[in-house]
Structure formats: C-alpha cells, structure tokens
N, C-alpha and C positions, 0 to 999 in steps of 0.2 A: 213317290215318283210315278210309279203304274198303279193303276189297280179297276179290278173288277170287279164283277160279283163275288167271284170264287178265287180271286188270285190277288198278291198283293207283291210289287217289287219295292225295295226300299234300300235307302244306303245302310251299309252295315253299320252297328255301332261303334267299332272296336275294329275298322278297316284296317285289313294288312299289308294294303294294297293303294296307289295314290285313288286309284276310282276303285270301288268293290260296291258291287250292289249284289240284295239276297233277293230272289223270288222264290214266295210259298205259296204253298195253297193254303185258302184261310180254313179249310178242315184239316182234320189230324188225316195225313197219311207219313204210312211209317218211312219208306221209302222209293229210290224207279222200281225196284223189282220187288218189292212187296209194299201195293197198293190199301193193301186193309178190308176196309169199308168202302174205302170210294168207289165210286163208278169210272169205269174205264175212261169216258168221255173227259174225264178232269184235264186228265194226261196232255190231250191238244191244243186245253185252252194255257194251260201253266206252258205249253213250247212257245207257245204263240207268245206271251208277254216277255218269256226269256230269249226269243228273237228279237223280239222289238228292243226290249232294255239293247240286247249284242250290238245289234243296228245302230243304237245312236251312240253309244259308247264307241264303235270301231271307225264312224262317221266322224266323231268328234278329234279321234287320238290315232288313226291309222289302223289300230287292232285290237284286241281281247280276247281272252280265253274266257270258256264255259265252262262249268267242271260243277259234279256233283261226287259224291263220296257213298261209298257202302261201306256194311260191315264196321272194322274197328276205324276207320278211318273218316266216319259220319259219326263227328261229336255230339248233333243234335238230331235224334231218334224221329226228325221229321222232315221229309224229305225237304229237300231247299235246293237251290239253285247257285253257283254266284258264275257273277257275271264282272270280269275286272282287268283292268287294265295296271299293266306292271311298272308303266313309268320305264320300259326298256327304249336306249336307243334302236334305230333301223337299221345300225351295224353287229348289236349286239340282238337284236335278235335274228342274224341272219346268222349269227354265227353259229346261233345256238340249234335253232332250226332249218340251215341248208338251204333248205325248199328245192330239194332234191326232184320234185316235178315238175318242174321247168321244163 
C-alpha cells in the first residue's frame, strides 16, 4: 500500500476490522517507547506514512482510529502501527464518543 525505504504499511492479514492497515518499520524496533537500535530519526518517517495511510482511510470512510500497544497488550515484540476503520455508523459513533468539544 505505502512503503519506503525504512517503512512499509500493508493490509493486515487476518483484519479485524472492514479496513485495518499495519505500518512497520522494515528494521526490528522493539517498540514507541523502547526504540532498540534504531535511531531516533525512524520515529518521523514511520508518523509520516501512518498519517498518510490515516488521511486516506478517514478521506475515504469519514474516520479512523490509530492505535499502537505496549507491554502485554503488543502481541508482536515490534513496534507497528494500525491504522482502521470500524465500519461504525455516524450515529453510533457519536454515541459512543460525544465529541464533547464541540
């Protein structure tokens, strides 16, 4: 779908979601808050592609969540991205999230 030198976004295989895309970086990092090895610079260019993936996903469908996981809640020890769209209606998700800043 995306990809660059360092980064690569792809539909998931095994989506849980009607759209779910993963963005990684093509080296091992372990996770956001433990880098590894990488150089800090990584960090910009993998926001960068998982903006873009957001953008045309929220472009396409109205919205999307980003979400990454730490700890016991990151089933794969490298960091990743997804980027997905829940197939919610505009009522259901107002319901769900308010948008109390209005």
């Amino acid at each position: 779908m995306i990809e660059t030198a360092r980064v690569l976004a792809f539909h998931h295989t095994n989506p849980a979601y009607p759209v779910h895309i993963v963005v990684v970086p093509k080296e091992h990092v372990p996770s956001l808050t433990d880098l590894g090895d990488a150089d800090e610079s990584l960090l910009p260019e993998v926001m960068d592609v998982v903006r873009e993936a957001a953008a045309g996903v929220a472009k396409e469908h109205g919205s999307c969540s980003v979400i990454t996981n730490l700890g016991l809640y990151q089933e794969s020890k490298h960091m990743h991205w997804h980027v997905v769209y829940r197939g919610e209606s505009k009522e259901q998700i107002l319901s769900t999230y308010g948008h109390h800043d209005r």
